[in-house]
N, C-alpha and C positions, 0 to 999 in steps of 0.2 A: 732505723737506718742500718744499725749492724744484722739485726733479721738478713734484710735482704745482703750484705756482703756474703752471710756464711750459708749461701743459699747454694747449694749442687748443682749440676752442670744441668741433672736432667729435670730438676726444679725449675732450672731458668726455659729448658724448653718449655716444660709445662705448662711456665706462665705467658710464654710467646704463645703458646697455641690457644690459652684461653681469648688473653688479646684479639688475636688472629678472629675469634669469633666475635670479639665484640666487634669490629669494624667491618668484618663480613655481612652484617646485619641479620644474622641467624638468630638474634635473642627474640621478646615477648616484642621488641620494639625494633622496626627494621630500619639500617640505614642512623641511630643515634648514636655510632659512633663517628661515621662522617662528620654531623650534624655539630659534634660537640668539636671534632679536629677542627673545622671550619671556621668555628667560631673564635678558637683558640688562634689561628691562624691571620687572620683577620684584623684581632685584636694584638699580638703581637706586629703585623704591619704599621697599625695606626702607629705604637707609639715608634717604631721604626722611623716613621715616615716625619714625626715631630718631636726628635729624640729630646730637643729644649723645653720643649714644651710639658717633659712628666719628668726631668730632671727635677732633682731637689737643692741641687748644688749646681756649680759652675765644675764641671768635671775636670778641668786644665789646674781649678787651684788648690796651692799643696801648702803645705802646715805643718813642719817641724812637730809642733805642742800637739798635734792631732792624731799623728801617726797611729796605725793598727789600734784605733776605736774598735771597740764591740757594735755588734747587734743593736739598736734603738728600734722596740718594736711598740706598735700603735695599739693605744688603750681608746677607748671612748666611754666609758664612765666613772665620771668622777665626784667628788661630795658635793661640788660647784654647778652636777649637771650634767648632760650627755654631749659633748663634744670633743675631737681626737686631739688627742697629748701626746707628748713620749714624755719619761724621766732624763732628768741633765744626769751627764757620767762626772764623775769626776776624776782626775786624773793626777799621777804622780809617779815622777822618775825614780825606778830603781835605784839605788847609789851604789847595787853593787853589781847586776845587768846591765845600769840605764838606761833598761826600757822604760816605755810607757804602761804604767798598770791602771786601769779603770774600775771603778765602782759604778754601781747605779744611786745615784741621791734620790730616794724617792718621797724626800722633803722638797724637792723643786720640781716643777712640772716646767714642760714646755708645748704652751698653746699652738694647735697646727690650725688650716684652715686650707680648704679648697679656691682655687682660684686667686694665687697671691701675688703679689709683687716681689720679686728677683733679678736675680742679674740678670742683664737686657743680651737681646740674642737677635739674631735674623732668622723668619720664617722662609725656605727657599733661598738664602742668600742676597734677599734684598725686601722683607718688608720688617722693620723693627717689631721688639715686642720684647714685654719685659713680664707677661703674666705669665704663673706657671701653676699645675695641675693640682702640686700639693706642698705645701711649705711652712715656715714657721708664721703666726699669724702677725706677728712685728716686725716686718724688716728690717727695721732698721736699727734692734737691738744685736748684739754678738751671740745671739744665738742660736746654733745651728744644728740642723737635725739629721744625720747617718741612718738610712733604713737597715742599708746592711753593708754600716760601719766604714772603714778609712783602711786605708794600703798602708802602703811604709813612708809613703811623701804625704800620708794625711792628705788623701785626693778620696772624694767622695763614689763609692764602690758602682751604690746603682746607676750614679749618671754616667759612670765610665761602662759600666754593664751592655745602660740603651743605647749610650752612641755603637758599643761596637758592636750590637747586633744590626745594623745597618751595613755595613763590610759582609756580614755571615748571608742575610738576606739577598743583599746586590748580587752575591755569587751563586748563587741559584738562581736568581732572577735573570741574570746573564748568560750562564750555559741552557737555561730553558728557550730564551731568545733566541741564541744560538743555535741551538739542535732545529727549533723551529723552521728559522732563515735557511739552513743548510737540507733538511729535510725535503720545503720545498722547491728551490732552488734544482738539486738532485732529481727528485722525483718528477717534475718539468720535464727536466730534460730526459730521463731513464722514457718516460712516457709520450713526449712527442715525437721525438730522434727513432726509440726502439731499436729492435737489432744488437750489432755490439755495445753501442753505449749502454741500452739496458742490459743487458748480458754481465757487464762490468761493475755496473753499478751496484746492481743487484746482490754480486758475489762480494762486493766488496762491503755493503751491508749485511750479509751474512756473518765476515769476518769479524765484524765490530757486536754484533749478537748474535750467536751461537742458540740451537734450541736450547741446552740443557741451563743457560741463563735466562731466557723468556718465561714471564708467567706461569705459560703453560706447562713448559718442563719443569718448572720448582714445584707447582702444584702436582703435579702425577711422584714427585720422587720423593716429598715430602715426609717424615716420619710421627706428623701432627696432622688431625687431619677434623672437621666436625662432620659427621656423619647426617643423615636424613632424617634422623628420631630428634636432631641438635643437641647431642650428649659428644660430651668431649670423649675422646679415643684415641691409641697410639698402636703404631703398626710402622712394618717396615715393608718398604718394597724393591723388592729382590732387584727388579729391572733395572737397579741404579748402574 
Protein backbone atom coordinates (compact mmCIF):
# COMPACT_ATOMS: atom_id res chain seq x y z
CA UNK A 1 0.00 0.00 0.00
CA UNK A 2 2.54 2.69 0.78
CA UNK A 3 4.24 1.53 -2.85
CA UNK A 4 1.38 3.02 -4.36
CA UNK A 5 1.02 6.40 -2.07
CA UNK A 6 4.70 7.47 -2.97
CA UNK A 7 3.84 6.68 -6.51
CA UNK A 8 4.71 10.25 -8.98
CA UNK A 9 2.22 12.04 -10.52
CA UNK A 10 3.51 10.59 -14.04
CA UNK A 11 3.48 7.00 -12.51
CA UNK A 12 -0.04 7.31 -11.77
CA UNK A 13 -0.58 8.34 -15.43
CA UNK A 14 1.38 5.54 -16.43
CA UNK A 15 -0.76 3.21 -14.63
CA UNK A 16 -4.07 4.95 -15.93
CA UNK A 17 -2.89 4.32 -19.27
CA UNK A 18 -1.96 0.82 -18.83
CA UNK A 19 -5.56 0.37 -17.22
CA UNK A 20 -6.93 2.23 -20.14
CA UNK A 21 -5.55 -0.67 -22.20
CA UNK A 22 -6.72 -3.34 -20.36
CA UNK A 23 -10.42 -2.34 -20.62
CA UNK A 24 -9.92 -1.17 -24.24
CA UNK A 25 -9.64 -4.73 -25.00
CA UNK A 26 -6.25 -4.42 -26.86
CA UNK A 27 -4.52 -7.17 -24.74
CA UNK A 28 -4.06 -11.19 -26.05
CA UNK A 29 -7.81 -11.29 -24.64
CA UNK A 30 -10.35 -8.76 -26.09
CA UNK A 31 -12.95 -7.11 -24.14
CA UNK A 32 -11.68 -9.26 -20.41
CA UNK A 33 -11.81 -6.20 -18.84
CA UNK A 34 -15.45 -5.53 -19.42
CA UNK A 35 -15.99 -9.04 -18.69
CA UNK A 36 -14.32 -8.86 -15.32
CA UNK A 37 -16.00 -4.97 -14.38
CA UNK A 38 -19.20 -6.72 -15.10
CA UNK A 39 -18.95 -9.23 -13.16
CA UNK A 40 -17.56 -7.28 -10.38
CA UNK A 41 -20.54 -5.00 -10.88
CA UNK A 42 -23.09 -7.30 -10.67
CA UNK A 43 -22.03 -8.95 -7.82
CA UNK A 44 -21.67 -5.80 -5.85
CA UNK A 45 -25.59 -5.15 -6.81
CA UNK A 46 -26.60 -8.65 -5.39
CA UNK A 47 -25.36 -7.95 -2.21
CA UNK A 48 -26.63 -4.31 -2.57
CA UNK A 49 -29.87 -5.48 -3.38
CA UNK A 50 -29.89 -7.97 0.10
CA UNK A 51 -27.67 -6.03 2.19
CA UNK A 52 -29.26 -8.44 5.42
CA UNK A 53 -28.88 -11.14 3.77
CA UNK A 54 -24.44 -10.99 3.63
CA UNK A 55 -24.60 -8.96 6.90
CA UNK A 56 -22.78 -10.78 9.66
CA UNK A 57 -24.10 -8.54 12.31
CA UNK A 58 -27.15 -6.48 12.87
CA UNK A 59 -25.48 -3.08 11.75
CA UNK A 60 -27.81 -0.76 14.16
CA UNK A 61 -26.26 -2.65 17.26
CA UNK A 62 -23.59 -1.05 19.35
CA UNK A 63 -21.39 -2.22 22.20
CA UNK A 64 -19.71 -0.11 24.65
CA UNK A 65 -17.14 -3.49 25.46
CA UNK A 66 -16.77 -3.80 21.63
CA UNK A 67 -15.73 -0.67 20.34
CA UNK A 68 -12.75 -0.25 17.68
CA UNK A 69 -12.17 -4.17 17.37
CA UNK A 70 -9.47 -5.24 14.79
CA UNK A 71 -9.66 -7.18 11.69
CA UNK A 72 -11.12 -11.01 12.27
CA UNK A 73 -9.78 -12.50 9.25
CA UNK A 74 -11.08 -16.16 7.94
CA UNK A 75 -8.90 -19.18 8.23
CA UNK A 76 -10.16 -22.69 6.96
CA UNK A 77 -7.72 -25.03 8.13
CA UNK A 78 -7.44 -26.27 11.18
CA UNK A 79 -6.18 -29.61 13.23
CA UNK A 80 -9.89 -30.37 13.65
CA UNK A 81 -10.19 -30.14 9.68
CA UNK A 82 -11.15 -27.79 6.85
CA UNK A 83 -13.74 -25.60 7.81
CA UNK A 84 -13.87 -21.50 8.23
CA UNK A 85 -13.00 -20.03 11.83
CA UNK A 86 -11.71 -16.72 12.80
CA UNK A 87 -9.71 -16.48 16.43
CA UNK A 88 -11.64 -14.74 19.61
CA UNK A 89 -9.93 -11.15 20.41
CA UNK A 90 -9.64 -10.54 23.55
CA UNK A 91 -9.95 -7.42 25.11
CA UNK A 92 -8.93 -4.92 27.82
CA UNK A 93 -9.23 -1.31 28.89
CA UNK A 94 -6.41 0.94 29.14
CA UNK A 95 -6.28 2.55 32.75
CA UNK A 96 -4.43 5.01 31.53
CA UNK A 97 -6.10 5.81 27.67
CA UNK A 98 -9.08 3.77 28.46
CA UNK A 99 -9.23 2.46 25.39
CA UNK A 100 -9.98 -0.66 24.25
CA UNK A 101 -6.83 -2.92 23.39
CA UNK A 102 -7.24 -6.29 21.72
CA UNK A 103 -5.20 -9.29 21.27
CA UNK A 104 -5.88 -12.33 19.05
CA UNK A 105 -6.43 -15.64 21.53
CA UNK A 106 -5.44 -18.05 19.13
CA UNK A 107 -6.21 -20.73 21.77
CA UNK A 108 -9.98 -20.12 21.09
CA UNK A 109 -11.33 -20.52 17.73
CA UNK A 110 -14.75 -19.37 16.54
CA UNK A 111 -16.66 -21.93 14.26
CA UNK A 112 -18.33 -20.01 11.13
CA UNK A 113 -20.59 -21.63 8.65
CA UNK A 114 -22.46 -20.60 5.53
CA UNK A 115 -26.15 -20.11 5.62
CA UNK A 116 -26.87 -19.36 9.42
CA UNK A 117 -29.34 -18.19 11.59
CA UNK A 118 -29.18 -14.42 12.76
CA UNK A 119 -31.04 -11.50 13.61
CA UNK A 120 -34.28 -11.69 11.80
CA UNK A 121 -34.68 -8.86 9.01
CA UNK A 122 -37.23 -8.27 6.08
CA UNK A 123 -36.47 -9.10 2.48
CA UNK A 124 -38.05 -6.08 0.45
CA UNK A 125 -39.73 -4.76 3.65
CA UNK A 126 -42.17 -7.36 4.20
CA UNK A 127 -41.12 -11.11 3.71
CA UNK A 128 -39.32 -12.24 7.08
CA UNK A 129 -36.07 -13.99 7.22
CA UNK A 130 -33.56 -14.56 9.72
CA UNK A 131 -30.86 -16.73 7.41
CA UNK A 132 -27.78 -15.05 6.66
CA UNK A 133 -24.78 -15.71 4.13
CA UNK A 134 -22.00 -16.22 6.65
CA UNK A 135 -22.08 -16.17 10.48
CA UNK A 136 -20.95 -17.84 13.61
CA UNK A 137 -22.16 -21.48 13.40
CA UNK A 138 -24.00 -21.26 17.07
CA UNK A 139 -26.23 -18.62 17.39
CA UNK A 140 -26.96 -18.63 20.12
CA UNK A 141 -23.67 -18.56 21.92
CA UNK A 142 -22.12 -14.71 22.73
CA UNK A 143 -20.01 -15.04 20.08
CA UNK A 144 -19.57 -12.79 17.57
CA UNK A 145 -17.46 -12.37 14.51
CA UNK A 146 -16.14 -8.65 12.90
CA UNK A 147 -14.65 -9.18 9.42
CA UNK A 148 -13.56 -5.96 9.33
CA UNK A 149 -13.72 -5.22 12.94
CA UNK A 150 -16.17 -2.41 14.99
CA UNK A 151 -16.27 1.54 15.02
CA UNK A 152 -16.28 3.57 18.17
CA UNK A 153 -20.21 2.39 19.34
CA UNK A 154 -18.87 -1.40 18.62
CA UNK A 155 -21.27 -1.37 15.56
CA UNK A 156 -20.16 -4.07 13.16
CA UNK A 157 -18.15 -2.37 10.04
CA UNK A 158 -18.96 -4.64 7.04
CA UNK A 159 -22.80 -4.75 7.69
CA UNK A 160 -22.71 -0.93 7.90
CA UNK A 161 -20.30 -1.05 4.74
CA UNK A 162 -23.27 -3.23 2.59
CA UNK A 163 -26.18 -1.32 3.79
CA UNK A 164 -24.46 1.96 2.75
CA UNK A 165 -23.40 0.88 -0.55
CA UNK A 166 -27.04 0.78 -1.38
CA UNK A 167 -27.51 4.90 -0.90
CA UNK A 168 -23.92 4.97 -3.36
CA UNK A 169 -25.66 2.60 -5.99
CA UNK A 170 -29.34 4.13 -5.79
CA UNK A 171 -27.53 7.50 -6.86
CA UNK A 172 -26.22 6.34 -9.98
CA UNK A 173 -29.13 4.27 -10.56
CA UNK A 174 -31.14 7.33 -10.30
CA UNK A 175 -29.37 10.06 -12.38
CA UNK A 176 -28.91 7.10 -15.05
CA UNK A 177 -32.81 7.04 -14.84
CA UNK A 178 -32.91 10.44 -15.01
CA UNK A 179 -30.70 11.48 -17.79
CA UNK A 180 -32.63 8.59 -19.49
CA UNK A 181 -36.28 10.07 -18.86
CA UNK A 182 -35.03 13.50 -19.83
CA UNK A 183 -33.12 12.55 -22.80
CA UNK A 184 -36.02 11.01 -24.29
CA UNK A 185 -38.56 13.15 -23.44
CA UNK A 186 -36.18 16.12 -25.06
CA UNK A 187 -35.24 14.42 -27.95
CA UNK A 188 -39.22 13.68 -28.72
CA UNK A 189 -39.81 16.65 -28.83
CA UNK A 190 -36.40 18.43 -30.41
CA UNK A 191 -37.42 15.55 -33.22
CA UNK A 192 -41.06 15.82 -33.79
CA UNK A 193 -41.72 19.83 -33.36
CA UNK A 194 -38.18 20.67 -35.13
CA UNK A 195 -37.40 24.16 -36.18
CA UNK A 196 -36.71 26.32 -33.01
CA UNK A 197 -37.54 23.86 -30.31
CA UNK A 198 -34.89 21.75 -31.96
CA UNK A 199 -32.75 24.59 -32.62
CA UNK A 200 -32.94 25.20 -28.61
CA UNK A 201 -32.72 22.11 -27.55
CA UNK A 202 -29.88 21.14 -29.39
CA UNK A 203 -27.72 24.24 -28.20
CA UNK A 204 -28.77 23.79 -24.96
CA UNK A 205 -27.29 20.15 -25.03
CA UNK A 206 -24.30 21.32 -26.42
CA UNK A 207 -24.00 23.69 -23.31
CA UNK A 208 -24.41 20.70 -20.89
CA UNK A 209 -21.28 18.78 -23.17
CA UNK A 210 -18.89 20.53 -24.78
CA UNK A 211 -16.56 18.55 -27.44
CA UNK A 212 -13.55 18.93 -25.61
CA UNK A 213 -15.41 16.86 -22.54
CA UNK A 214 -16.91 13.94 -25.04
CA UNK A 215 -15.15 10.85 -25.66
CA UNK A 216 -14.04 11.90 -28.58
CA UNK A 217 -12.12 15.10 -27.65
CA UNK A 218 -10.39 13.37 -24.53
CA UNK A 219 -9.29 10.69 -26.78
CA UNK A 220 -7.52 12.99 -29.56
CA UNK A 221 -5.95 15.32 -26.55
CA UNK A 222 -4.97 12.64 -24.48
CA UNK A 223 -1.26 12.36 -23.47
CA UNK A 224 -1.60 8.19 -23.08
CA UNK A 225 -2.37 6.70 -25.87
CA UNK A 226 -1.99 2.40 -27.03
CA UNK A 227 -0.86 2.46 -30.30
CA UNK A 228 -1.54 -0.25 -33.24
CA UNK A 229 1.53 -2.60 -32.57
CA UNK A 230 -0.48 -2.47 -28.54
CA UNK A 231 2.69 -1.15 -26.90
CA UNK A 232 1.95 1.27 -24.51
CA UNK A 233 3.36 4.95 -25.50
CA UNK A 234 3.35 8.58 -24.37
CA UNK A 235 3.06 11.68 -26.37
CA UNK A 236 1.68 15.09 -26.33
CA UNK A 237 -0.67 16.76 -28.54
CA UNK A 238 -0.07 20.11 -29.33
CA UNK A 239 -3.80 20.71 -30.58
CA UNK A 240 -4.92 20.89 -26.94
Amino acid sequence: MNQFLELTQWQIIQLKGILLCLTSGLLPHPGIGQIISGWILIIIALIALFPDFFSTQNPHKTSARKSFMPVQGIHFFHEKGFFPYAFELKGRRNKTTLKMEWVINESKIIPLSFFVKGYEYKIFGFIPSNIHFLGVSNPKSRKTFHFLGTDRLGRDQLSRLIHGSRVSLSIGLVAVCLSIFLGILFGGISGYYGGWADLIIQRHSHLDGPHSFSPKGLDSRTNLFCNNNHSFTSGVDDSW
